[in-house]
C-alpha positions as CSV (number, residue, x, y, z in Angstrom):
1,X,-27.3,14.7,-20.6
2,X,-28.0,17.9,-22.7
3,X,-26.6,20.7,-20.2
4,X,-28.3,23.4,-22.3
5,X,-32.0,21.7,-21.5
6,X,-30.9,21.1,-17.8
7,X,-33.4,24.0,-15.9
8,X,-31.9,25.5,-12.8
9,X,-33.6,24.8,-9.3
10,X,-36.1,27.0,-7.2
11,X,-34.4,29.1,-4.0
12,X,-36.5,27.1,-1.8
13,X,-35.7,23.0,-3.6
14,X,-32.5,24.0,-3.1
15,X,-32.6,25.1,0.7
16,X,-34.3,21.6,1.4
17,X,-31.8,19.3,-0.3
18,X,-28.9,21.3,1.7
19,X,-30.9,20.8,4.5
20,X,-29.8,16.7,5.6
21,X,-30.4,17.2,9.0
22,X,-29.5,13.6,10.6
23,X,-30.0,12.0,7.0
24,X,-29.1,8.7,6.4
25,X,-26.8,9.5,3.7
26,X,-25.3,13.2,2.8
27,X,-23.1,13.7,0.9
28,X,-20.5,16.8,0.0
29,X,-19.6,17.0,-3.4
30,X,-16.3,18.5,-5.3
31,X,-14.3,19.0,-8.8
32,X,-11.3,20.1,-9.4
33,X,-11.7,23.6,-11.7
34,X,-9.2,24.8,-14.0
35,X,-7.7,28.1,-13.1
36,X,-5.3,28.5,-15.3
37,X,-3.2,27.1,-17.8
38,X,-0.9,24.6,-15.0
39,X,-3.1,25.5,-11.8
40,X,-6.5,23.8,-10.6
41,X,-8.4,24.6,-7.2
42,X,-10.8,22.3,-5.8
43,X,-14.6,23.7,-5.6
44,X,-17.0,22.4,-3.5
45,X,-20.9,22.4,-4.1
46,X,-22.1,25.3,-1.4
47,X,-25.6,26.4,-1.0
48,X,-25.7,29.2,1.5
49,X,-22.6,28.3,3.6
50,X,-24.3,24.6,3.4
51,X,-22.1,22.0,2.0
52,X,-23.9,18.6,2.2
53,X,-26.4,17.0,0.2
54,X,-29.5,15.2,1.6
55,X,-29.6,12.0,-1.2
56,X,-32.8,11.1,1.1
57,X,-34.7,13.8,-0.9
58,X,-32.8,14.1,-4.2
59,X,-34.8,13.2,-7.2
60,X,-32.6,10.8,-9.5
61,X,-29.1,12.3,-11.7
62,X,-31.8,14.7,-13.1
63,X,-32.1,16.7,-10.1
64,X,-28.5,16.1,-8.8
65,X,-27.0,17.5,-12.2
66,X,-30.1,21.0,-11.9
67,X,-28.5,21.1,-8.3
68,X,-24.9,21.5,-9.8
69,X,-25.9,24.2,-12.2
70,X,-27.7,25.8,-10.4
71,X,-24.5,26.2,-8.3
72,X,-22.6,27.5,-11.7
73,X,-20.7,24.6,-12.7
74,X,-20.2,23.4,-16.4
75,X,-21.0,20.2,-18.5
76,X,-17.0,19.0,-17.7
77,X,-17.7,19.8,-13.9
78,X,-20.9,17.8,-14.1
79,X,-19.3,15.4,-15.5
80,X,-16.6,15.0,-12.8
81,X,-18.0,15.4,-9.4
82,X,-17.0,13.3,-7.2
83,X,-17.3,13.0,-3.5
84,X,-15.1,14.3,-0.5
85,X,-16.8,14.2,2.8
86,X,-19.9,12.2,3.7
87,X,-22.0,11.7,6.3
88,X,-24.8,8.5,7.5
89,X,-26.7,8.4,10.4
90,X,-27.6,4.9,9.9
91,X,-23.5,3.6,9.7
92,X,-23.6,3.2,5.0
93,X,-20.1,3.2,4.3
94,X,-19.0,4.2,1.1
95,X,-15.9,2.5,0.2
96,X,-13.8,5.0,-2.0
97,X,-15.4,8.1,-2.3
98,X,-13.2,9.6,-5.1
99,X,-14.5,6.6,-7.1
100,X,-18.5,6.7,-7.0
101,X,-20.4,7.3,-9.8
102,X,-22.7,10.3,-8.1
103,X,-24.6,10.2,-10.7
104,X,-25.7,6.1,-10.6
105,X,-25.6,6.6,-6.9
106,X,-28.5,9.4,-7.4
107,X,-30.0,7.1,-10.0
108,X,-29.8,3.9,-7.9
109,X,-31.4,5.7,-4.7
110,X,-34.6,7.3,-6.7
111,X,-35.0,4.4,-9.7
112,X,-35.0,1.5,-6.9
113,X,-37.8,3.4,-4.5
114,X,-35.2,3.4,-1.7
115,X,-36.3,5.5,1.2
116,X,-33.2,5.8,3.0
117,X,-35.0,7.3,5.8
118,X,-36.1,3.9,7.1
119,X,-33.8,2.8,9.1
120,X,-35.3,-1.3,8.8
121,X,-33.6,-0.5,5.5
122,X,-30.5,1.4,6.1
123,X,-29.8,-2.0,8.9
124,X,-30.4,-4.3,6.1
125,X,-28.1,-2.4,3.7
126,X,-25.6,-2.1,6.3
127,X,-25.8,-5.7,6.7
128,X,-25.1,-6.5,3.3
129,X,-21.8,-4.4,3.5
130,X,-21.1,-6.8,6.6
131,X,-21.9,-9.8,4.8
132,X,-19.6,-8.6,1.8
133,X,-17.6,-5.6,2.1
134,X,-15.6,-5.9,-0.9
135,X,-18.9,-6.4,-3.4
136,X,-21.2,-3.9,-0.9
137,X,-18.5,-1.2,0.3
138,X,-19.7,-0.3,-3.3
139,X,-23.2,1.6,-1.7
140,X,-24.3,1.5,-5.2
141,X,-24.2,-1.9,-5.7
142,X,-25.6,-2.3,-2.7
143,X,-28.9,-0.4,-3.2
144,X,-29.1,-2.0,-7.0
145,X,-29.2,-5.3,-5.2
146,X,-31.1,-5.0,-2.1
147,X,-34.0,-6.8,-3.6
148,X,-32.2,-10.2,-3.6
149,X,-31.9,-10.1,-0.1
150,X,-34.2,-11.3,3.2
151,X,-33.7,-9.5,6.1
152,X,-34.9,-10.3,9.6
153,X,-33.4,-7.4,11.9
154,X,-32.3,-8.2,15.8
155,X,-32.3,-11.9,14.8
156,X,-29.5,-14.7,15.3
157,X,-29.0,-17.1,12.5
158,X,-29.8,-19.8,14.7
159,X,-33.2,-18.3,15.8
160,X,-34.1,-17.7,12.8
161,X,-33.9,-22.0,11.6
162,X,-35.3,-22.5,15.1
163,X,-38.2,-20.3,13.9
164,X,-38.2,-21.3,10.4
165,X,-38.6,-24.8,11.7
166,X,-41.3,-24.2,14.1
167,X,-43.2,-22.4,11.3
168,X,-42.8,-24.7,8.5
169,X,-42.9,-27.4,10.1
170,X,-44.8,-27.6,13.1
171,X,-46.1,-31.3,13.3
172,X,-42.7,-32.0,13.2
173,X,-42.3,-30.4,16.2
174,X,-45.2,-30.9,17.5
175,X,-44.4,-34.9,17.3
176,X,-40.7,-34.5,18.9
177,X,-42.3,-32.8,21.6
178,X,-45.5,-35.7,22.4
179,X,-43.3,-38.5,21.7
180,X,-41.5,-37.4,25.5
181,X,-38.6,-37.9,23.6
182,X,-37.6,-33.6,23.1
183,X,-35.2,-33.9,25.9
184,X,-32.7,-36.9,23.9
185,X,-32.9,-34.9,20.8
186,X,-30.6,-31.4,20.0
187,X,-30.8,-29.6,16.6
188,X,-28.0,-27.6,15.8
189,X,-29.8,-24.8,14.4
190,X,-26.0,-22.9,13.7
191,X,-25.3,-26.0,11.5
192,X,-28.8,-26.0,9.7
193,X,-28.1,-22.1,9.3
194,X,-24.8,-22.5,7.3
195,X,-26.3,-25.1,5.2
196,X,-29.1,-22.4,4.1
197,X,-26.3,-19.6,3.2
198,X,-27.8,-17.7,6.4
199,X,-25.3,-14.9,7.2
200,X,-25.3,-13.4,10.7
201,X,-24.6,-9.5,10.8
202,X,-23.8,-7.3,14.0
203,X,-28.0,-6.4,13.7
204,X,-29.7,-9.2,11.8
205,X,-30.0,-11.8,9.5
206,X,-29.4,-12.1,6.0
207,X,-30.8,-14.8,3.6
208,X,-30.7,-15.0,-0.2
209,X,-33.9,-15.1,-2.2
């Protein structure tokens, strides 16, 4: 990052990223300033007695680091922004917000095409936190790895082998159910789904690619 080519943002780019009216992830952002030579205050990234950040709309680190100057703060401050209150309509958790890299988050969000306003999406993120919330609590990690994931929303592991069966296989089934012999024969789909690494979240289904 060269802070001297960083160009500020317009009056109006800046009203609509502190604009996250029920976003999916906003975010208010912080850094301690140095005030004097054994004192620091905390100051908080304010646009128009606005304090939240719509990472919906937010264009990569680029724009998050025009943002910040924009607001006056220096290379160093840049540098160590970190995050003190968030909000997500869609239930992301970020796991320790003094710890997130802003800037990858920003990156992560704009580089992978996520559109955090869908809210199939956002479910199938959430998921993946469910699934694993010590690798996925990390919302970065998360979003950099969404794309190794199936997701089939309002679905039980078990309906989905029953399904996966049906479809796959359908003279199978098809057979089971001529031979008058359906009613003798149980599958435990539950059984089939732990064999096939299919997790079970609170609002869907989760399978590896």
């Amino acid at each position: 990052m060269d802070y001297k080519e960083i160009e500020t943002l317009s009056d109006e780019r800046m009203d609509e990223l502190f604009s996250p009216c029920h976003s999916n992830l906003a975010l208010s952002l912080s850094v301690w300033r140095k005030v004097s030579e054994g004192a620091k205050t905390c100051i908080n990234a304010e646009w128009g007695s606005k304090y939240e950040i719509d990472f919906e709309q937010l264009e990569g680190s680029d724009e998050l680091y025009a943002l910040l100057k924009t607001l006056g703060w220096s290379e160093e401050e840049m540098e160590n922004v970190c995050i003190y209150f968030f909000t997500s309509e869609a239930g992301l958790d970020i796991a320790d917000c003094t710890q997130v890299d802003v800037a990858r988050l920003a990156d992560a969000i704009y580089d992978n095409n996520i559109d955090l306003s869908d809210d199939e999406l956002c479910a199938k993120l959430k998921a993946m936190q469910e699934c694993d919330s010590y690798r996925y609590g990390d919302l970065v990690t998360a979003i950099e790895e969404e794309a190794k994931w199936e997701y089939y929303p309002n679905m039980t592991a078990a309906e989905y082998e029953e399904r996966l069966i049906m479809d796959c296989y359908p003279e199978v089934w098809d057979a089971i159910e001529s031979s008058g012999i359906s009613s003798y024969i149980t599958i435990d789909y539950e059984e089939l789904a732990r064999d096939d690494d299919i997790f079970e979240s609170s609002n869907g289904v989760l399978r590896p690619y």
